[in-house]
N, C-alpha and C positions, 0 to 999 in steps of 0.2 A: 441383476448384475451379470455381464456376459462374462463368460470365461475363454480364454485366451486356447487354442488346438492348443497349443504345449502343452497346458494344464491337463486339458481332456486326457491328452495321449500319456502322460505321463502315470494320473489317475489309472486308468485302464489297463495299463502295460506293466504294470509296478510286477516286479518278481513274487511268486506265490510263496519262494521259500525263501529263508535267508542264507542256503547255504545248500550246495549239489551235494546230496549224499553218496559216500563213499562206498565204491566196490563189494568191501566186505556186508557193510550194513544194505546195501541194495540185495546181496544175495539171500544173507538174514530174512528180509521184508518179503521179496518176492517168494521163499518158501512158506513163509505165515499167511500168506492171501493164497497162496496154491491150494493151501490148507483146508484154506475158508471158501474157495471156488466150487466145493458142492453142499448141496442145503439141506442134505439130512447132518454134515460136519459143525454148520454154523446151529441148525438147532440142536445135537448134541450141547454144542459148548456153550448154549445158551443156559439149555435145561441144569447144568453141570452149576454155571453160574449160579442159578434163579433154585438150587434144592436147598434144602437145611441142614447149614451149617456149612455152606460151599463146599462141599461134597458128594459125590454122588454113587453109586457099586453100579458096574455095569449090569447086575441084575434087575435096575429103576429105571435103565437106561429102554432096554430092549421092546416094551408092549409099546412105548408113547411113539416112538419111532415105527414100530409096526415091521421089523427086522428082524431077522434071528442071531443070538446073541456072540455067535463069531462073526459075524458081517458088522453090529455093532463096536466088536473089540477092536476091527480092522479098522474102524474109519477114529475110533477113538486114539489108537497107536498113532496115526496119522496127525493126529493132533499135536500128543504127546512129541512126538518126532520134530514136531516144526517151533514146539516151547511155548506153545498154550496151555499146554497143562499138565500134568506130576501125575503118576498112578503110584500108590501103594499097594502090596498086596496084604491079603489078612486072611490066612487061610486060602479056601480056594477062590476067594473073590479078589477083581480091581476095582479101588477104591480112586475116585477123580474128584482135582481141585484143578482150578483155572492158578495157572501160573502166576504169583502179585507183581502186577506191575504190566502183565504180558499184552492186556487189553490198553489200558492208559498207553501204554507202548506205542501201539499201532495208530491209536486218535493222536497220539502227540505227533507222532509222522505224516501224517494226512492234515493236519492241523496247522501246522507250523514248522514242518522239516525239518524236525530234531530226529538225532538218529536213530536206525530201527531198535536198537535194546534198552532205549531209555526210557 
């Protein structure tokens, strides 16, 4: 069965989002991927993810990275800075959780262009 250019074109062409995201949540999003634009940051917050009990001390943090652990905390703050993720402290240690919500966040944006904090 042939299909008619309109159809093709329309198929094809069809808008990726349902809706232009707003200024603020553009500013939002592009700090969260600046975040993620170097890849000892994205395996940080990977490893942070994927430890026990989705938590992680920046002292578990520093051999698997192969960094020294204020290079570590700096790209970690970075993180934290953009709302990927909570530091606690306990004593002399920071303690990281991945923000809930903060990853779904970003796939729903990339996804479906709902806005960057949902």
């Amino acid at each position: 069965m042939a299909t008619s250019p309109q159809s093709e074109l329309s198929a094809c062409c069809a808008p990726l989002m349902s809706e232009a995201i707003s200024a603020t949540d553009a500013i939002a999003l592009a700090a969260r991927f600046k975040a993620l634009g170097d890849p000892t940051r994205v395996r940080l917050l990977s490893m942070v993810a994927a430890h026990d009990g989705a938590e992680a001390c920046v002292c578990d943090l520093t051999e698997p990275v192969g960094l020294s652990q204020p290079t570590v905390s700096h790209h970690l703050k970075i993180l934290v800075d953009a709302g990927l993720l909570s530091r606690t402290k306990r004593g002399i240690w920071s303690y990281y959780a991945v923000v809930p919500g903060s990853l779904e966040g970003l796939a729903a944006t990339l996804a479906a262009g709902a806005p960057a904090g949902s």
